[in-house]
Every structure is written in C-alpha cells, then in structure tokens.
C-alpha positions in Angstrom: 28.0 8.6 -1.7 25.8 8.8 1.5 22.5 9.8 1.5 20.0 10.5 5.0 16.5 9.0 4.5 14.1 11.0 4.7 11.9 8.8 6.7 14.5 10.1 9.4 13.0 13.4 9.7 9.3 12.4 8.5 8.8 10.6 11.2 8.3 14.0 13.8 6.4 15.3 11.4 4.4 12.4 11.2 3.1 12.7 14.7 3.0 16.5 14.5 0.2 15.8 11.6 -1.5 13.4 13.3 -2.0 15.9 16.3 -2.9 18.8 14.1 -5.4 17.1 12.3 -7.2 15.5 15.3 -7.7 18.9 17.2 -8.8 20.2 14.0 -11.4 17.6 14.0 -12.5 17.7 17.7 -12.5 21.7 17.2 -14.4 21.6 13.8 -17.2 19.3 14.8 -15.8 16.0 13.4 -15.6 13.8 16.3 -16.4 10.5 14.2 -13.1 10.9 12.0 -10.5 10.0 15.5 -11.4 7.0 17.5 -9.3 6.9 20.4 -8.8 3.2 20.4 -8.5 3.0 16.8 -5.5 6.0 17.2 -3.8 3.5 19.7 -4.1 0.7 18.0 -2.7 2.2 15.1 0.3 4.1 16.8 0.9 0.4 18.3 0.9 -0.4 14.8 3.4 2.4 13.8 5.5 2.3 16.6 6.5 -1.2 15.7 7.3 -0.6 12.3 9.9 1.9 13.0 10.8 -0.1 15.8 11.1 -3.2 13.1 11.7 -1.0 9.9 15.6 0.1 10.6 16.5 -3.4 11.7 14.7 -5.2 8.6 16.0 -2.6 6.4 19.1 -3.2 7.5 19.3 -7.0 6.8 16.8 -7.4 3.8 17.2 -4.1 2.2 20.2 -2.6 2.2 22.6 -6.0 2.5 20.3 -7.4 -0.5 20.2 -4.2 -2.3 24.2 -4.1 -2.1 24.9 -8.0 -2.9 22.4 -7.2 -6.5 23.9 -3.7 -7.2 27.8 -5.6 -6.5 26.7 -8.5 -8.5 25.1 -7.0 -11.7 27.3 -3.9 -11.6 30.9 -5.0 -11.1 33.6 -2.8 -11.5 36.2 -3.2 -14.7 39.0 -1.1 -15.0 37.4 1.0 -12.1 34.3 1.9 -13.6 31.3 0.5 -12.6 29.2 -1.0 -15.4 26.4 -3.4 -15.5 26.8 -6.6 -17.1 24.5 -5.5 -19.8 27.3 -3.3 -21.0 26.5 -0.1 -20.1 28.3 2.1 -17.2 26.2 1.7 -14.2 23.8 4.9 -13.2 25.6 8.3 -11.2 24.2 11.0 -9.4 22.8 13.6 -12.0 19.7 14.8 -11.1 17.7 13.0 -14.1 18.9 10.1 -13.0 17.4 10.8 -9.6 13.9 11.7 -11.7 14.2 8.1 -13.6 14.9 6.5 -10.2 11.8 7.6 -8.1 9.5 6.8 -11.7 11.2 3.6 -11.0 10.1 3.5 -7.4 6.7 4.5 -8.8 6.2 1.8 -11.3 7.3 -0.5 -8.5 5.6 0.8 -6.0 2.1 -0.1 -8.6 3.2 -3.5 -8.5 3.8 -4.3 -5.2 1.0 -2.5 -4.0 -1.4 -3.5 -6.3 0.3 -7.7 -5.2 -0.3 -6.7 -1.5 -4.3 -7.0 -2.8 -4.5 -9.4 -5.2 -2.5 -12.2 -3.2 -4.1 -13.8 -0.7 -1.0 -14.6 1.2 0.5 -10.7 1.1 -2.9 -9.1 1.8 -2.4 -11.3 4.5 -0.1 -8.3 5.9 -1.2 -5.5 4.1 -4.7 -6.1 5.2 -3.5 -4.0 8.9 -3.1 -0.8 6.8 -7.1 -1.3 5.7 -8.5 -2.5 8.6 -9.7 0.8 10.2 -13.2 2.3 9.3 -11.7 5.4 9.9 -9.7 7.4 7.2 -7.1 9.8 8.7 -3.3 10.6 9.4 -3.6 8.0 12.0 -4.7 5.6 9.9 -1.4 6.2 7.6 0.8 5.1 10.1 -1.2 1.2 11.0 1.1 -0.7 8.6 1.8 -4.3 9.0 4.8 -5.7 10.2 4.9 -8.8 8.1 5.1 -6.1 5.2 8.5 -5.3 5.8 10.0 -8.8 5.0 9.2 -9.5 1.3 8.7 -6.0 0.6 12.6 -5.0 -0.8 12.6 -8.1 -3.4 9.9 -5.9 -5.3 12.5 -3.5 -5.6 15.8 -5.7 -6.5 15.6 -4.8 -9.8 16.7 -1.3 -9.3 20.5 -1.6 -8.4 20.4 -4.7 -10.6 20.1 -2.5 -13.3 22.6 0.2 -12.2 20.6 2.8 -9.7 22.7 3.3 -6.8 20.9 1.5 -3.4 21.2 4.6 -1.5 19.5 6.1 -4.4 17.1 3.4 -4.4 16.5 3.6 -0.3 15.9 7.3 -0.9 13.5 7.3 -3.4 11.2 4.2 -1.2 11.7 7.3 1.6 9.9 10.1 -0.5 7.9 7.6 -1.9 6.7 7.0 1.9 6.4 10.4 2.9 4.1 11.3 -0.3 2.1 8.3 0.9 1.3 9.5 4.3 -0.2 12.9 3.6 -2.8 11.4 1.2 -4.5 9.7 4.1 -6.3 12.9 4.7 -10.4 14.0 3.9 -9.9 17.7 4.4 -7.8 18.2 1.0 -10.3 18.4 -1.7 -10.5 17.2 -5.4 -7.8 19.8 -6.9 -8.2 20.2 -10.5 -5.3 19.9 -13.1 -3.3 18.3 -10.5 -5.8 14.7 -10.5 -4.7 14.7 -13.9 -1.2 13.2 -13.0 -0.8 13.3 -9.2 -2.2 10.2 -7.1 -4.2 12.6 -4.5 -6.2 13.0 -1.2 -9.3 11.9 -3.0 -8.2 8.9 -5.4 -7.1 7.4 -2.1 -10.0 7.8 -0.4 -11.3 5.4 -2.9 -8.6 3.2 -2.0 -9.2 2.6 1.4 -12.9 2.2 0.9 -15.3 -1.3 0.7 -17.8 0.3 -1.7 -17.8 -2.7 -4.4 -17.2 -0.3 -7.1 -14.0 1.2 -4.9 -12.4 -2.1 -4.4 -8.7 -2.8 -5.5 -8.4 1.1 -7.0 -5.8 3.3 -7.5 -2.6 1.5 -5.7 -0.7 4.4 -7.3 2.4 6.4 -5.1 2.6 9.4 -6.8 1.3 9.2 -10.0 -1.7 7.9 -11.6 -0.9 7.1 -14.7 0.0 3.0 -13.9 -3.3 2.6 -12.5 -4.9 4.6 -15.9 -2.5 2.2 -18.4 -3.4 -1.2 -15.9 -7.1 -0.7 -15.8 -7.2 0.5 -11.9 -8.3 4.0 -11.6 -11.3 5.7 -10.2 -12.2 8.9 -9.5 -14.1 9.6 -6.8 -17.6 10.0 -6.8 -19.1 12.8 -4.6 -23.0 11.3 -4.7 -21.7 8.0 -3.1 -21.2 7.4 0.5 -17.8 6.3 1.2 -17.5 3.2 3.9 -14.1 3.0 4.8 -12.5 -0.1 6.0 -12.8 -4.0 4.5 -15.2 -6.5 4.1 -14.5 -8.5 7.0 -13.2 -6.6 9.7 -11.4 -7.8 12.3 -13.7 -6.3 15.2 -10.9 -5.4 17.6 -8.4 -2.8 18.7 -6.1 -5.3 19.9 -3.0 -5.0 17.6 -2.1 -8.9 18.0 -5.5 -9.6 16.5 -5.3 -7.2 13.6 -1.5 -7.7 12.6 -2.5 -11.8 12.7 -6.3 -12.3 12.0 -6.0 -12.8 8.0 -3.4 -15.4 8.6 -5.9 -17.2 11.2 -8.9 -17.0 8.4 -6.1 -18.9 5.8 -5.9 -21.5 8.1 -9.0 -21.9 8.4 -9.7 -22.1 4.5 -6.9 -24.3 4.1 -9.1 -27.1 6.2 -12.1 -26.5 3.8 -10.8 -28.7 0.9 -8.1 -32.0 0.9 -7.1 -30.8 -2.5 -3.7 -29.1 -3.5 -4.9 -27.3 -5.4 -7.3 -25.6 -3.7 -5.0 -25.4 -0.7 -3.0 -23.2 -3.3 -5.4 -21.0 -4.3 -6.4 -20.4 -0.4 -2.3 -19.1 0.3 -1.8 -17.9 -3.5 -5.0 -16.8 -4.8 -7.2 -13.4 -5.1 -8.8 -12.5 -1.8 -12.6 -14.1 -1.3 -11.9 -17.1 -4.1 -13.2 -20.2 -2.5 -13.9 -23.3 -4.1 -17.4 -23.8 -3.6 -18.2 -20.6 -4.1 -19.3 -19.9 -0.5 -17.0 -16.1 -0.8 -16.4 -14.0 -4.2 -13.4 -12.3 -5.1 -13.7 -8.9 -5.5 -13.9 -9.0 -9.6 -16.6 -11.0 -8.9 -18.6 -9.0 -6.3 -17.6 -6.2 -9.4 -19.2 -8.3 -11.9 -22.5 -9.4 -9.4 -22.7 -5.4 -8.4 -22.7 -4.2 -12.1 -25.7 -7.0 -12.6 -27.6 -5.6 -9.9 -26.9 -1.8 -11.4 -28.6 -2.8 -15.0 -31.7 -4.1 -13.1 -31.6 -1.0 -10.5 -30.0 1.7 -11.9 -30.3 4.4 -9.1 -28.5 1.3 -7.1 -25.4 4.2 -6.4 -24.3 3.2 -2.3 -23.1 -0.4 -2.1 -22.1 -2.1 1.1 -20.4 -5.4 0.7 -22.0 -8.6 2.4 
C-alpha cells in the first residue's frame, strides 16, 4: 500500500508560517524575535535538508527500512509474519495509533542521544544554535542528522509495522515538531498534561542550567515524565535561548561544522584512548581535567549555588 508523506505538503506550509509569524512580529512590536541573517542562515539550513532529505531517505531509510521489514517479516504461505511468530502488522487504524507511539518512544531516544553524545550533538547542535526561538528556527536542522538518524528507527518494520507506515508516522512526527517552535502559543491547561507543547519546548531550546537536556519529547510528554527529563516552564525566569558556546556566525559552513572542529581540538588534549573516547563518545562539556562540565554537572554546581542563594532564579551558563 502507498502512502504520500506528509512532509510533501508541510513543506508550503512551512514557509507560509514562517512568513506569517515574522510580519506578526515586525507589526506587533517584536523585532528582536527575526534576525534577518539568522532567518537566512537557517533557510540555508532548511533548504539543504530537503535538498539532502529525499535523496538520504531514499538510500538509508526506505532501502534499509525494506531490507529489515523483508528480513524479519518473510512471507510463508503468502502471509506475512515475523519471525517471532506472529502475522506481521496491517493497516487498521490502531495499528496506525501503536505505530506513531512507536515513533514517539523513538523519537525520546534518539532525541534525547542527539544531546547526550558528544559525537551526534555534533550535528544536532545546528538546530540549537540560534538565540532566537521562532518558525525559522524549526527549519535550521543539520545535515549530518540525516545519516544515522533511520537506524533509531529499524526496529519498527523489524517488528512488523509496514515502512510506509513507519515513513509516515516520522512525517507527522515532523510536522508536530515544527509548530512548537513558536512563543506566541501560551501554557494551555489540560492539554500540558499529555501533549509536548509550545512552552515545554521553549525550555528545550534554552541554556538556562536548570533548562538543559529537557523535554526531548515529539508529541507526548510522558517519556520525558517516566525518564526523569521534564520541565515545565517557569514564567519568573528569563529564558536565554541558544547554547553554551555559540558558534558566533551566520555562515552555515561554520554552524553545520563548528562542533566537529571543537572534537578535534579535544581529541589533541589527552594521548590517552580513553579519553580520546570520551571526547567522540561522551556527554557534551566532559573533559578530563576538568577544564569544561557536563551539563549534569553544571546541574549539580547550579543547585549548590541555589542552597547558598536561594533567590539565585536567572542562570546564564559560563
């Protein structure tokens, strides 16, 4: 069965957002939220995903997503059943329900990789690099993301889901992901009971200490609540968007690469394996003399400093 994905049609209404929600902010008195060499940089940014995305998809996704569903799901006596036993997943619309979950718990776990390995953050670093939160901002992804990406995701047609099923659900999960990059939705109720929202990613993409490696939810919440990742939002703190250390340019070489270029670096700092490891392999900020903290310790150092100043409620990273 052959499905469109929706990233087909998203991507119009992609750049339809973007422009709504920049005249809304030069019209409204927000003229910090656009800056127009940020917005280029990032449509550089977004222009070579799609550019990139289809061909990738193509060879990594879709080939590898066929070769697992063939392989774990062969058919006997034309039926296809996995090799667990069971007959492999159809079409009925719970299935479709247990599928996106599926995307959703996956989505957790790769995201939540993408910032606690050095060597991925490497690429997803590009989506955080902007001190601006906004539509634009949705779209900066890095290219290098692409690659290792679908092997999260293997495990769906290896257990029976369909791989147009699965390519489907990594579309909605996409488009669900770009509307959250947005500060004029507000906290709404019942819904930040379940729903990852506007707000809970707002913390995401900010360098406050306590906001650091939060809520790497698609479009639930409940993984980060089980995994020890959530946080609300807190209106008396002032959000600082961006990372620690920024890049400091607009030119999208320089942001797609610069991460890799500080590895390098770190790799030259110590002659031991190990250490070299820990550079590629390791949490963000670990360094063997100490000389950068990881951001579970720069947690631990900021709730120190909140016992010995508690109105400490704004924190800005070194």
């Amino acid at each position: 069965m052959d499905f469109t994905n929706p990233l087909v049609y998203g991507v119009p209404c992609f750049i339809a957002f973007i422009l709504l929600e920049l005249t809304y902010s030069k019209t409204h008195g927000d003229d910090d939220l656009y800056n127009w060499r940020d917005l280029f940089a990032s449509g550089f940014m977004g222009v070579g995903s799609a550019i990139l995305g289809p061909l990738f998809k193509v060879i990594f996704a879709i080939v590898l997503f066929e070769y697992t569903y063939e392989f774990f799901n062969p058919e006997i006596n034309g039926v296809r059943t996995n090799i667990m036993g069971y007959t492999s997943f159809g079409y009925a619309w719970y299935v479709w329900l247990l599928c996106q979950l599926a995307d959703d718990f996956t989505y957790y776990w790769f995201h939540r990789a993408n910032h606690e390995i050095r060597v991925l953050w490497a690429a997803h670093i590009v989506h955080h690099s902007s001190d601006n939160f906004n539509l634009g901002t949705a779209v900066r992804n890095g290219w290098f993301t692409i690659v290792y990406k679908p092997l999260f995701y293997m495990w769906l047609p290896a257990i029976g889901f369909p791989p147009e099923m699965v390519m489907v659900c990594l579309g909605i999960e996409a488009l669900w992901q770009f509307q959250l990059h947005s500060v004029y939705v507000p906290k709404m109720g019942w819904i930040e009971k379940i729903f990852n929202t506007h707000t809970m990613h707002q913390v995401h993409h900010a360098q406050n200490v306590e906001y650091l490696d939060k809520n790497h939810g698609g479009f639930l919440n409940i993984f980060d609540k089980l995994f020890g990742t959530w946080k609300e939002l807190d209106d008396d703190i002032d959000v600082k968007y961006g990372v620690i250390h920024s890049p400091e340019s607009y030119n999208p070489m320089v942001i797609l690469t610069h991460e890799y270029k500080d590895i390098w670096n770190d790799l030259k700092k110590s002659k031991k394996l190990s250490h070299k490891l820990m550079y590629i392999f390791g949490p963000p900020g670990w360094s063997h003399d100490g000389s950068t903290l990881t951001v579970r310790q720069q947690q631990r150092l900021f709730e120190e400093q909140k016992k010995i100043n508690p109105k400490l409620a704004f924190s800005r990273p070194n």
